[in-house]
N, C-alpha and C positions, 0 to 999 in steps of 0.2 A: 504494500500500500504506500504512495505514495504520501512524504509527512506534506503538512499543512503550513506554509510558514507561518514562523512567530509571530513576526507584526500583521497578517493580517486576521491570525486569532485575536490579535488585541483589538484591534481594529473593531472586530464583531463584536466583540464581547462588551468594548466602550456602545458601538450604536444599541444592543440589547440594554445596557444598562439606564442611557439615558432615553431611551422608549418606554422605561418603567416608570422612569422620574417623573414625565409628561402625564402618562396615564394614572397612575398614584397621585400626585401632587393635585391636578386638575380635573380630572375624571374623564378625559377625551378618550376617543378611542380611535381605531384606526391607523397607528402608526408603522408606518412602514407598508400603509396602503397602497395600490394602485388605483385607486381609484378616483378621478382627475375632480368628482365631484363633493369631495370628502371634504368636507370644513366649509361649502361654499354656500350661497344664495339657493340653489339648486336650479337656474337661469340655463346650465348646461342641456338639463333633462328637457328641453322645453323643445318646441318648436321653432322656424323661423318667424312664425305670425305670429305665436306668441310672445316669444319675446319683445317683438316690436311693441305690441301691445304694451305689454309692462314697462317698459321703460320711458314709453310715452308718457303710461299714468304716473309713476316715478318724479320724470320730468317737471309735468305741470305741476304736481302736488311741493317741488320747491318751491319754495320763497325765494331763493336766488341761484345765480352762477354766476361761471367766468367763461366765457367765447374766446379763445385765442388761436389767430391761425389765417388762413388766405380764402377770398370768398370771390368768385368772378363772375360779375352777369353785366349783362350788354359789353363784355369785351371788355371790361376794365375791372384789375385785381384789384381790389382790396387788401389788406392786409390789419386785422381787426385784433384789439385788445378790448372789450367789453367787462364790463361788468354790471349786472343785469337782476333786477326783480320788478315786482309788479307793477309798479307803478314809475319808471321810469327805469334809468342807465345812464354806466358812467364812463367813458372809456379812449381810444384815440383809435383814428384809422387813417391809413397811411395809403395813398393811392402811388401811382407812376411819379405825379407830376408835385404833391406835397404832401403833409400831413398835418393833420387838424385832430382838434378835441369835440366832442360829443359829450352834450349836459342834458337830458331832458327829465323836468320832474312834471310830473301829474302832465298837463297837456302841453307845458311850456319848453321848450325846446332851445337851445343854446348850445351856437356851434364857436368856436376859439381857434383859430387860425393866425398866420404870421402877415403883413401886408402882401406877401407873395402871393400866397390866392384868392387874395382878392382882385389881384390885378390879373393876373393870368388863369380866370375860369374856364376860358376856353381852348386856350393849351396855344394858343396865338403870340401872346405879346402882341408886340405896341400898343401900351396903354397909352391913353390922352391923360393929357394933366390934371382933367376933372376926377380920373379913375385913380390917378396915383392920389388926391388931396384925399379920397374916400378912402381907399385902402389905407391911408396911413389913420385915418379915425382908427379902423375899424382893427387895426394890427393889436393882438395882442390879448385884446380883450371877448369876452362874451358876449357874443351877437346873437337878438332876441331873435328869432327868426319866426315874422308871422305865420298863421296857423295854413293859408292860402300863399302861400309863396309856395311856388315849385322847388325848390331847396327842402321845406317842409316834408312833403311826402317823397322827396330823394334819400333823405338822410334818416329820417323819424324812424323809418324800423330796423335799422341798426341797435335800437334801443329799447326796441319791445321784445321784452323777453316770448311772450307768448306766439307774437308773429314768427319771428327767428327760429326759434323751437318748431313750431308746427312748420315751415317751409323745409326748413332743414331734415331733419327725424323722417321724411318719408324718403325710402327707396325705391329706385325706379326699378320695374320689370319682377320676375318671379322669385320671392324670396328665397333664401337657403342658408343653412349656418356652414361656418367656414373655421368650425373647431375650436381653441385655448390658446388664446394669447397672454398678452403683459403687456401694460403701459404704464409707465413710471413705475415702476414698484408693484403696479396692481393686477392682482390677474384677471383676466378679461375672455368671454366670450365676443367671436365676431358671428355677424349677419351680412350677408350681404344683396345683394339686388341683380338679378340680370346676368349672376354666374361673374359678377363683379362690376362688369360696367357699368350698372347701376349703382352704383359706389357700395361702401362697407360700413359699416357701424360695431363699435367695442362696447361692448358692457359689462359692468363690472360686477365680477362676482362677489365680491366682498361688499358684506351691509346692504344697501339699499341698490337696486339694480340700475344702476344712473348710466347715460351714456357717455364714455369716457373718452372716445374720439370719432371723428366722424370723414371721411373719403368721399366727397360728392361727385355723382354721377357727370359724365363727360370730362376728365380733370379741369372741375370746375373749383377747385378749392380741397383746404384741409384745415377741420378745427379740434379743438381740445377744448371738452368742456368739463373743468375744474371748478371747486369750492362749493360745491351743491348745498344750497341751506347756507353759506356762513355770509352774517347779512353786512352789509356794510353805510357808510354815511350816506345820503343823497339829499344834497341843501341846494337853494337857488343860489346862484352867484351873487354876492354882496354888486352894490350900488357901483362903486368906485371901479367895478370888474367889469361893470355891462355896460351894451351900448342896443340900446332900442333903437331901430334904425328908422321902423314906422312906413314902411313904404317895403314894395319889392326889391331881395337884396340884386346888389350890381351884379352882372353876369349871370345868374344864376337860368 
């Protein structure tokens, strides 16, 4: 018979030992399972419809998140840092051409940009001297942006968590799960859409089934939605911050 080396008796004997520790100490069971669904949500055993399902309900039932990642429609990337609950958001998005901040509480809306985009909304240049006197008001500070300005419904659902969530969260074409992942740290079932080209979705098996990254259909973008539930400040901009413009903003 052939001997057994030394160190990897110990070896065993340590993993045996502290598999007793685990089960003794806390009462778990299952150590040294294979079983991929052992300790988790049980989000694996599901379906692809179902899960979507759940993680929807998941979803909406936070009070808040974080959106961070690249989002692309009518041809132009975004690049979005959000953060999001019900009743408004707070965050930066960063296009081709600059980046600006996004304020909006209850229905009021408030975007913070540098005098650059103000002057070059259209991706043109040559501003007139009445457009650079305005962009430099407007540089810097938070601009109220009325409710009927086309700016308004361009920018306003970057900040609604409900709208963002429900466009996003659905996949295109015939569901299918796509096995056990990991994101950041966490283990993750995927879904995907269309045998993938309908993009993918990670969800997380640990705790609440939240969607934890998201691969939209046509490489139209990629997001990470973090801090589910952890709520954060959202105040109107002091006085000295804003500038109500009262009219249609320039360029927009």
């Amino acid at each position: 018979m052939t001997a057994i080396p030394q160190g990897r008796t110990r070896r065993a004997a340590l993993v045996s030992a502290m598999c007793a520790l685990v089960v003794t100490g806390t009462g778990l069971t299952g150590c040294g399972s294979d079983d991929p669904d052992a300790g988790t949500n049980g989000v694996g055993k599901l379906t692809a419809a179902q899960i979507q399902a759940k993680t929807k309900k998941a979803a909406d039932a936070a009070e808040t998140v974080r959106l961070a990642g690249t989002v692309v429609t009518n041809g132009t990337t975004y690049t979005l840092d959000m953060r999001l609950k019900g009743d408004g958001g707070t965050g930066s998005v960063t296009s081709k051409e600059s980046t600006f901040r996004l304020l909006r509480v209850g229905e009021h809306l408030y975007l913070k940009a540098d005098a650059d985009f103000w002057t070059d909304q259209d991706g043109k240049g040559g501003a007139s001297s009445s457009d650079t006197a305005v962009a430099d008001k407007l540089d810097g500070k938070y601009v109220k942006v009325p409710t009927d300005d086309p700016t308004y419904k361009r920018f306003s659902g970057f900040t609604d968590k409900n709208v963002l969530l429900d466009g996003l969260l659905t996949l295109q074409g015939a569901l299918a799960t796509d096995g056990y992942h990991e994101q950041s740290g966490t283990r993750t079932f995927r879904i995907t859409g269309g045998d993938g080209s309908g993009g993918s979705l990670d969800v997380s098996l640990e705790g609440t089934a939240y969607p934890l990254r998201l691969v939209r259909a046509g490489n139209a973008g990629t997001l990470r939605l973090t801090d589910w539930g952890k709520d954060f400040a959202l105040e109107e901009p002091s006085k000295n911050e804003t500038v109500d413009y009262g009219q249609q903003l320039p360029s927009s």
